[in-house]
C-alpha positions as CSV (number, residue, x, y, z in Angstrom):
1,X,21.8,-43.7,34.5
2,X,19.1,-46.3,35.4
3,X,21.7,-48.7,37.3
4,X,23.2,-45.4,39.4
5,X,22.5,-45.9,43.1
6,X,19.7,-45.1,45.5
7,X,20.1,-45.1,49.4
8,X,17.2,-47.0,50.7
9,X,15.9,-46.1,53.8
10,X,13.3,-48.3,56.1
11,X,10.4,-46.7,57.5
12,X,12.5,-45.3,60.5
13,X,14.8,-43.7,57.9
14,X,18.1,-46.0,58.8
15,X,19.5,-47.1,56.0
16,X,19.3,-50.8,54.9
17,X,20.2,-51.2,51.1
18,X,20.9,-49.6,47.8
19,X,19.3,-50.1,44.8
20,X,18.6,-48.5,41.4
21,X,16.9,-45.8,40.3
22,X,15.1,-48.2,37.8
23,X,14.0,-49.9,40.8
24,X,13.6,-46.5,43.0
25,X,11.1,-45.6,40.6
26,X,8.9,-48.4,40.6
27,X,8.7,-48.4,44.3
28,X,7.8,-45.0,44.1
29,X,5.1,-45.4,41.2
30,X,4.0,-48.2,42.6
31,X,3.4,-46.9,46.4
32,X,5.7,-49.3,48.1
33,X,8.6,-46.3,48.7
34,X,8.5,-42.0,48.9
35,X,11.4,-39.9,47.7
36,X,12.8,-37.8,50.7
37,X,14.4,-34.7,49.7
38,X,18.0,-32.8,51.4
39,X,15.6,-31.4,54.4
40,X,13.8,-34.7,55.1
41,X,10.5,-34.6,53.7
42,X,8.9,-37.1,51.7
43,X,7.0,-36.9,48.6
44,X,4.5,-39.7,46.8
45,X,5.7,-40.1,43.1
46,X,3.5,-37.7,41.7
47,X,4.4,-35.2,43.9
48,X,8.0,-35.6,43.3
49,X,7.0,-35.5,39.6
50,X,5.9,-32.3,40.3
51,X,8.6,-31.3,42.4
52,X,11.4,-32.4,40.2
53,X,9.8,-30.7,36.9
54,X,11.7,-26.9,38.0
55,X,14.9,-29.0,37.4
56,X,16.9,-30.6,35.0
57,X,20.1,-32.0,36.3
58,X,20.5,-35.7,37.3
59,X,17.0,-36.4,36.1
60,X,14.9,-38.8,34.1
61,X,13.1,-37.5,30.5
62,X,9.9,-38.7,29.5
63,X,7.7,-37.7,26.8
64,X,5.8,-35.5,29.2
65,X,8.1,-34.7,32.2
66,X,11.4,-34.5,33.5
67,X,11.7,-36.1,36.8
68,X,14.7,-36.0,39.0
69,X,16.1,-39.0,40.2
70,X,15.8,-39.6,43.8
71,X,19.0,-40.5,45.6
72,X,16.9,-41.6,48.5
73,X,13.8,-43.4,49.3
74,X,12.2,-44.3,52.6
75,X,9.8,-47.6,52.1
76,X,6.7,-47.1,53.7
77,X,6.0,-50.5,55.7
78,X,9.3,-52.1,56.2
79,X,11.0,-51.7,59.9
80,X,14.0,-54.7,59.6
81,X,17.0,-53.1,60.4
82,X,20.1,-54.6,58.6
83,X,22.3,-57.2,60.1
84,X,24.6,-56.5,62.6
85,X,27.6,-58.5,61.2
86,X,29.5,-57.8,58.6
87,X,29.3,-60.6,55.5
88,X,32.0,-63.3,54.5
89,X,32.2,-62.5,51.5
90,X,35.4,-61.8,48.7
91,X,34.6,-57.5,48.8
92,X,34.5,-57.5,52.0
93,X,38.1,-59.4,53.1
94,X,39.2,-56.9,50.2
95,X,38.0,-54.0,52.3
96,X,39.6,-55.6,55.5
97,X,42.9,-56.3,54.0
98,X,43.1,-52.6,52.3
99,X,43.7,-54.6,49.0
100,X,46.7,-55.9,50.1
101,X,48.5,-58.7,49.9
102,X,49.1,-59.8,53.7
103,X,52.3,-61.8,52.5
104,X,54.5,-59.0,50.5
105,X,53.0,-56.2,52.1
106,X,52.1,-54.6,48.8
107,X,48.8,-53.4,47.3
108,X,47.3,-54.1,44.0
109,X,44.1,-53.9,42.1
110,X,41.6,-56.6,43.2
111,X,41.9,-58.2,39.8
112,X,45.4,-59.0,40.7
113,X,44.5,-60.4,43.9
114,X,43.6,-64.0,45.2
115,X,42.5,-65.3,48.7
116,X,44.4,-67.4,50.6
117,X,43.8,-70.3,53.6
118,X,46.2,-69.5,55.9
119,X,45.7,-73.1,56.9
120,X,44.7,-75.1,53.3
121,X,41.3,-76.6,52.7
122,X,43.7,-79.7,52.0
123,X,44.7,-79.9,55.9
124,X,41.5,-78.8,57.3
125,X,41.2,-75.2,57.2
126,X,37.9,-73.5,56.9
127,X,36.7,-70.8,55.6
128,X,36.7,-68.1,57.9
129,X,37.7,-65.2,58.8
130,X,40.5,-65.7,61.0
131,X,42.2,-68.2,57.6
132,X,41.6,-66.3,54.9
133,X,43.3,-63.5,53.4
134,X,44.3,-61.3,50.2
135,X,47.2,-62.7,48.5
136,X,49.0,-61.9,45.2
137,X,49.2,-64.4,43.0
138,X,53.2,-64.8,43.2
139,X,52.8,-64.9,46.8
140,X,50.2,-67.9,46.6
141,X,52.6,-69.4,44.2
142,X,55.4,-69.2,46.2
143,X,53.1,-70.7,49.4
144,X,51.1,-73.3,47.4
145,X,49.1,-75.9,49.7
146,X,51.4,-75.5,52.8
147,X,51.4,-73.3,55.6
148,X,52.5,-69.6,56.0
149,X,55.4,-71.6,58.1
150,X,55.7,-74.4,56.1
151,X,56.4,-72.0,53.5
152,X,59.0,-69.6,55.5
153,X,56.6,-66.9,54.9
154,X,55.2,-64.4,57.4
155,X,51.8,-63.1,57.8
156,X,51.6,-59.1,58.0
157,X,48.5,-58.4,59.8
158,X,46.8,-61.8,61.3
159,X,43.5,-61.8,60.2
160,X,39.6,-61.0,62.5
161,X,36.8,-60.4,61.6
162,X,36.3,-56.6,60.5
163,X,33.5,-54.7,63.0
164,X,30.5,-54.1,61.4
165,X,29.4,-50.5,59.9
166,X,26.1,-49.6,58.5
167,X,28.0,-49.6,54.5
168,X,29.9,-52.9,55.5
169,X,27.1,-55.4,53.5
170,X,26.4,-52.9,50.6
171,X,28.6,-53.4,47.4
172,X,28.8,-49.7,46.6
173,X,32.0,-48.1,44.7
174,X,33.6,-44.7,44.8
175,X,30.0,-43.2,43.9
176,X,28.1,-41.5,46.8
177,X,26.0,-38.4,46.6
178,X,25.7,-35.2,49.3
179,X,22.0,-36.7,49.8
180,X,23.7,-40.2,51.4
181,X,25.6,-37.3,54.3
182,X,24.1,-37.4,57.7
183,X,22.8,-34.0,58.8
């Protein structure tokens, strides 16, 4: 319960992260963050204490309360707004590839996946968007340290770089709550 997400939200309400409700609350008891509630207004941690007390579901118990656990915080000072490119990262060539492998056409869990230089490391490929992509393992077997052609093997989809959207950076699994909708 203490590791579930919470939408974080800067000061102009756009959202920038998502943390934990462990965390959530000590930016709320602390000051630093206020809980905003389905209709947009905000409440100090004692307030949403109060607030929260008429309910029980998808809340935290204390020996003297029952809070409910925010699924979304605006913090109080902080006006960044996020970056406006999507990370290089393993999730995220995952997410671009549909968890497929770009070689046999067919999906798989991402356990079962690997990523793939188009062009090897070996022979001076980078790593980059455009030369990396999701692989099964036979496939990468089969292709070893040569290229796609080299190989005799053809590329499905040639790889870019995905366009950014506002969940692209964010880690976040099937979990989302009816608070995270826009109105």
């Amino acid at each position: 319960m203490l590791t579930s997400p919470v939408l974080v939200l800067n000061r102009y309400f756009f959202p920038i992260t998502v943390t934990s409700v462990k965390r959530a609350f000590v930016m709320l008891y602390c000051g630093a963050a206020k809980a905003v509630a389905g209709n947009y207004q905000t409440f100090d941690f004692e307030s949403w204490a109060e607030v929260s007390a008429l309910r029980e579901e998808d809340a935290i118990k204390t020996v003297s309360r029952v809070i409910r656990i925010p699924r979304v915080i605006v913090l109080l000072r902080y006006d960044h707004m996020p970056r406006k490119e999507a990370k290089f990262n393993r999730i995220n060539i995952f997410r671009r590839d549909a968890d497929s492998c770009q070689y046999c056409g067919r999906k798989f869990a991402r356990s079962e996946l690997t990523l793939d230089h188009i062009i090897p490391r070996s022979l001076g490929g980078r790593s980059v968007w455009e030369n990396v992509i999701c692989c099964c393992m036979d496939c990468n077997r089969k292709k070893g340290g040569r290229t796609p052609d080299a190989a005799k093997m053809k590329i499905i989809n040639r790889p870019k770089k995905p366009v950014w959207t506002l969940l692209t950076n964010f880690s976040i699994r099937a979990v989302k709550y009816k608070e995270w909708a826009p109105s």
